[in-house]
N, C-alpha and C positions, 0 to 999 in steps of 0.2 A: 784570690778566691774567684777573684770574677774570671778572669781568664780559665781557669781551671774547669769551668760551672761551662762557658764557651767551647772550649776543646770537648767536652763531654758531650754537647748538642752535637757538634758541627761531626765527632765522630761515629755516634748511631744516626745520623744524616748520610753518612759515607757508606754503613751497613746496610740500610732500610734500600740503600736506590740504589745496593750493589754494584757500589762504584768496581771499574773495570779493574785498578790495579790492583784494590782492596781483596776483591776475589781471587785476581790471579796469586798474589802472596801466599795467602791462602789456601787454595787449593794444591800452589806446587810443596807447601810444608806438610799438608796431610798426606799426598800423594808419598813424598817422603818418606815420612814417618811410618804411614803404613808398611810402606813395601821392606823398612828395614826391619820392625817389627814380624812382617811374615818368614823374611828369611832367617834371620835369627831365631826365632820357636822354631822353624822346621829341622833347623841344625843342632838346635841345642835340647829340645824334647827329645829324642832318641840317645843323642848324649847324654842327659841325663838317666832317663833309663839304665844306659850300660852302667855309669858310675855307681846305680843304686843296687841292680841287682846282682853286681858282680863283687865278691871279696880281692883287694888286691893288696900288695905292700905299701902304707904312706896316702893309703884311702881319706883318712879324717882331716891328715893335712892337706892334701888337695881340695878338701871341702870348705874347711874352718881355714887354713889357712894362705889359701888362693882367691878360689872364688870368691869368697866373704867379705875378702880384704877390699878385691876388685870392688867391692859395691861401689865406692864411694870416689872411683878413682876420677880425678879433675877431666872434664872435656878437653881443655887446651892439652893437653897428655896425650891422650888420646889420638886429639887434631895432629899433635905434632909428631908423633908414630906414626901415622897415617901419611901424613904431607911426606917424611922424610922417605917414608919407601915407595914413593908414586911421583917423588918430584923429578924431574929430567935426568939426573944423577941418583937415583934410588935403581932397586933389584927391579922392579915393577913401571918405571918412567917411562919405557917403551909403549905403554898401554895407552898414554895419552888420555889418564882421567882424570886429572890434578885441575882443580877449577870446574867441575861439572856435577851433576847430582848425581853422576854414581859417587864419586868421591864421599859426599855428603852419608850416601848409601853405606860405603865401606865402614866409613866411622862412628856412623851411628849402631851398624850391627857390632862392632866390637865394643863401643860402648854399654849398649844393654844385655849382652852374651852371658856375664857375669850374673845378672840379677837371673835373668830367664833358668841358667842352671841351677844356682842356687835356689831356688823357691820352686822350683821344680823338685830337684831332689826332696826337698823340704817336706812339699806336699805328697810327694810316694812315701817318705819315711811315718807319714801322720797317719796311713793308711793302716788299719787293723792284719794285724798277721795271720790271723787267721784266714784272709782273703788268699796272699799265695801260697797257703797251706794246702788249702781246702782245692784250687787249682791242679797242683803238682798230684794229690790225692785220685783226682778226677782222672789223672793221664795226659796233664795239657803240658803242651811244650812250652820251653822256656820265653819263648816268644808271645804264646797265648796266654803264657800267666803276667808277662808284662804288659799288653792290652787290656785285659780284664783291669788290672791293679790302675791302670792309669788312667781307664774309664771310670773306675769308680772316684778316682781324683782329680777326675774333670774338672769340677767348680774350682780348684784352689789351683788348677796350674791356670785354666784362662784369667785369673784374677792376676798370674804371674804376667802373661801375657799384658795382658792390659797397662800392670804398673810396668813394662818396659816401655810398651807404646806412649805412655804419660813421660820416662826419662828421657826418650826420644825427641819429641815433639816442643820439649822443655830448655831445652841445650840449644847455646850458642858458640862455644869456643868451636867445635868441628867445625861448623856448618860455616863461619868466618874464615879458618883456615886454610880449607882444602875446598871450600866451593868457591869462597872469596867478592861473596855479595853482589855477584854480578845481575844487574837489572834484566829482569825478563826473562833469568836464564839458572841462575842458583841463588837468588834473594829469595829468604823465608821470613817466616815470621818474625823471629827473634832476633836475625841480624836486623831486618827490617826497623824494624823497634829502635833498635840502637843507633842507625845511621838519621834514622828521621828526629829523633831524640835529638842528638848531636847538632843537627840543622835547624831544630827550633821550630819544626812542623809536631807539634804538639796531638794537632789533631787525628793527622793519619796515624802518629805513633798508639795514639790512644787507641784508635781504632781498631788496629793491628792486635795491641794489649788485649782490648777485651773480647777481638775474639778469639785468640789464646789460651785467654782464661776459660770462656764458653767450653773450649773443645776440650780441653783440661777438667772442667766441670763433668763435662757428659762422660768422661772416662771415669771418672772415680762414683758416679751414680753405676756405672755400668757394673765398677767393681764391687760397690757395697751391694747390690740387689745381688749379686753372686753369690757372694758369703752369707747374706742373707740364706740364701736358698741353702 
């Protein structure tokens, strides 16, 4: 316990006097995270758009039974479709990103791709019908009536947003795989954690941990004040 009680001082000591490496970790998982989370919404919000407003053959299964499924699919999965088509012998090996944070990039966007459509869709479907009735009525194009429909579903697709940015930021099997923890250069948080864990540095691991958890915290405030609203 005492040690425990020790690693917990010595790691808000690490936070408060924003130790160097503690921030860099830090800062290069958010950095991360954020940018796969934006590219991911800007890909997958207009995809879902088309899937919702469009009738086609095998619609419910692509919904229920793709994406849905995808929620929950393992990161090392993931990692390892990722690595296997970027590694020197993959379609993609010529790119030369296997070990670097776009890597991290690529698999974190196909990782949360699944949630961002699903609950997107989700959230156009919750949408009252009368809203692109009342549109089409008006004379708007198919276009304006999915603006309108998805402005009024703002709040529940950024909450979608948000809990991708939380699956993102939360994962370790990618970001191990295809960044491959290199210090100063694809070490995050979370492999971070793990390797310092493993070394018996308790304290930076902790550190690492809770600010983790912080930035994990401040997302799901983010999220509940949305739904709130």
């Amino acid at each position: 316990m005492e040690n425990l009680w020790n690693g917990l001082v010595r790691a808000v000591e690490l936070i408060i006097t924003f130790d160097p490496e503690v921030m860099q970790i830090a800062g290069r998982s958010l950095m991360i995270s954020v940018s796969s989370t934006v590219i991911a919404s800007v890909i997958c919000i207009p995809v879902a758009c088309i899937i919702h407003f469009n009738e086609f053959r095998g619609k419910r299964f692509i919904v229920v039974g793709i994406i849905q499924t995808l929620y929950s699919v393992p990161t090392v999965a993931v990692g390892l479709f990722v690595f296997v088509f970027i590694s020197r012998v993959g379609p993609f090996g010529g790119l030369g990103i296997l070990f670097t944070p776009t890597a991290i990039v690529v698999g974190q966007v196909l990782l949360i791709t699944p949630i961002l459509l699903g609950l997107t869709i989700s959230a156009l479907s919750g949408m009252d019908k009368a809203i692109p009735d009342t549109a089409r009525s008006l004379g708007a194009s198919g276009f304006q009536m999915a603006l309108l429909v998805l402005k009024e579903a703002r709040f529940a697709v950024m909450a979608a947003v948000i809990l991708g940015f939380g699956r993102a930021i939360s994962e370790v099997g990618i970001s191990l795989m295809v960044g491959g923890n290199i210090r100063g250069f694809t070490r995050v948080l979370t492999t971070a954690i793990s390797l310092e864990t493993s070394k018996g540095d308790i304290e930076l691991s902790m550190a690492l941990g809770i600010i983790l958890i912080f930035l994990a915290l401040v997302a799901n405030i983010i999220m509940n004040r949305i739904w709130q609203r």
